[in-house]
C-alpha beads as a LAMMPS data file, in Angstrom:
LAMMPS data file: protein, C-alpha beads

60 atoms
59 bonds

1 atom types
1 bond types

-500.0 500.0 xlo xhi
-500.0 500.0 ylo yhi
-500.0 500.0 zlo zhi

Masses

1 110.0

Atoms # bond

1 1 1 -153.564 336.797 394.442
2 1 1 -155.703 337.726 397.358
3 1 1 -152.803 338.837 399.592
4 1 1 -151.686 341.317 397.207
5 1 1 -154.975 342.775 397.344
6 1 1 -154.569 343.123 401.365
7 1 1 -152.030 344.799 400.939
8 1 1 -153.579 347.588 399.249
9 1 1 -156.355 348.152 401.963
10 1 1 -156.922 349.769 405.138
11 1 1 -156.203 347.384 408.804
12 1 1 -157.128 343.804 408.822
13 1 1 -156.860 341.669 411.737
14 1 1 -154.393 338.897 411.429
15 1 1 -155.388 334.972 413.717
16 1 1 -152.000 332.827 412.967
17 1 1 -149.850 330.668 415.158
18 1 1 -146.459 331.353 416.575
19 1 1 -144.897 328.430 418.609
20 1 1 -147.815 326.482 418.828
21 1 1 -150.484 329.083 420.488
22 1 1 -152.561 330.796 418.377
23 1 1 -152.482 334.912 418.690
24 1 1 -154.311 337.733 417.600
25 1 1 -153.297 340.807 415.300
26 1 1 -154.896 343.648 414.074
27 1 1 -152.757 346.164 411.698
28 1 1 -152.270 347.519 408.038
29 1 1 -150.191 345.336 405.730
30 1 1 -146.553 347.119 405.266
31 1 1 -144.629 344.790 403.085
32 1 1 -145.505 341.253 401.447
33 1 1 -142.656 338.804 400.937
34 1 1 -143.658 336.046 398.515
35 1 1 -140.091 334.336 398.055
36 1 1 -139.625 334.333 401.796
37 1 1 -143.574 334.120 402.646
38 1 1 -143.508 336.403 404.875
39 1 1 -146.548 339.102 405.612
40 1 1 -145.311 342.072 407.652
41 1 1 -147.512 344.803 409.896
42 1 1 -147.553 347.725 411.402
43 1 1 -150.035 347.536 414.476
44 1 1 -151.847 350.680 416.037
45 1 1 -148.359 351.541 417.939
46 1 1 -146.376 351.879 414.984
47 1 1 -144.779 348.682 415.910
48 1 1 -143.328 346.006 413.152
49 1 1 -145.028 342.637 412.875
50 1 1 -143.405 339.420 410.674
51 1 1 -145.575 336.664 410.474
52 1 1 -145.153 333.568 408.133
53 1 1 -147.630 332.906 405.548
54 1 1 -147.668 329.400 406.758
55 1 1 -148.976 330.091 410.166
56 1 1 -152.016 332.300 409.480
57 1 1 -155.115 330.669 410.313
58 1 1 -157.770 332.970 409.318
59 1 1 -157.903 336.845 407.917
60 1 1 -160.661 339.295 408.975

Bonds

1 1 1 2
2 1 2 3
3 1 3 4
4 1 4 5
5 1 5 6
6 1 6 7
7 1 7 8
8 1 8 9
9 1 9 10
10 1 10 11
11 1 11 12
12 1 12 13
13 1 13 14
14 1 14 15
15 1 15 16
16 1 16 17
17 1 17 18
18 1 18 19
19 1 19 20
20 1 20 21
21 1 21 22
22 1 22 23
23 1 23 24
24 1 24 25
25 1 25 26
26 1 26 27
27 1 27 28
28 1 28 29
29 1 29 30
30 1 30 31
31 1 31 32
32 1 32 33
33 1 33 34
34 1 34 35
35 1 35 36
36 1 36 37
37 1 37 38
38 1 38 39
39 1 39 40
40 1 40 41
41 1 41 42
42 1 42 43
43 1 43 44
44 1 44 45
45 1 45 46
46 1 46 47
47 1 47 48
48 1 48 49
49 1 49 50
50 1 50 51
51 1 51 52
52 1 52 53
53 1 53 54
54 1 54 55
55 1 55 56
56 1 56 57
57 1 57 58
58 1 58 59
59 1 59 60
């Protein structure tokens, strides 16, 4: 699967939606959740990201 494959690379940059507005994230993957389908991130600050599969729009 392609999100596997994220996982193994460098930062990406993350466009999903989180109670209705769309935001921005840019990070490295940190952990992959496929029962729960849940992506996590670390961002440039070292801080911890959980975003549902379900909301990502697009992945740069």
């Amino acid at each position: 699967m392609f999100l596997q494959k994220l996982a193994q690379g460098g930062m990406i940059t993350i466009e999903y939606y989180r109670n209705g507005i769309l935001r921005s994230l840019k990070g490295r993957v940190y952990h992959l959740n496929l029962k729960k389908q849940v992506i996590s991130l670390i961002d440039e600050k070292q801080v911890l990201h959980s975003i549902r599969l379900s909301g990502i729009k697009q992945i740069h």
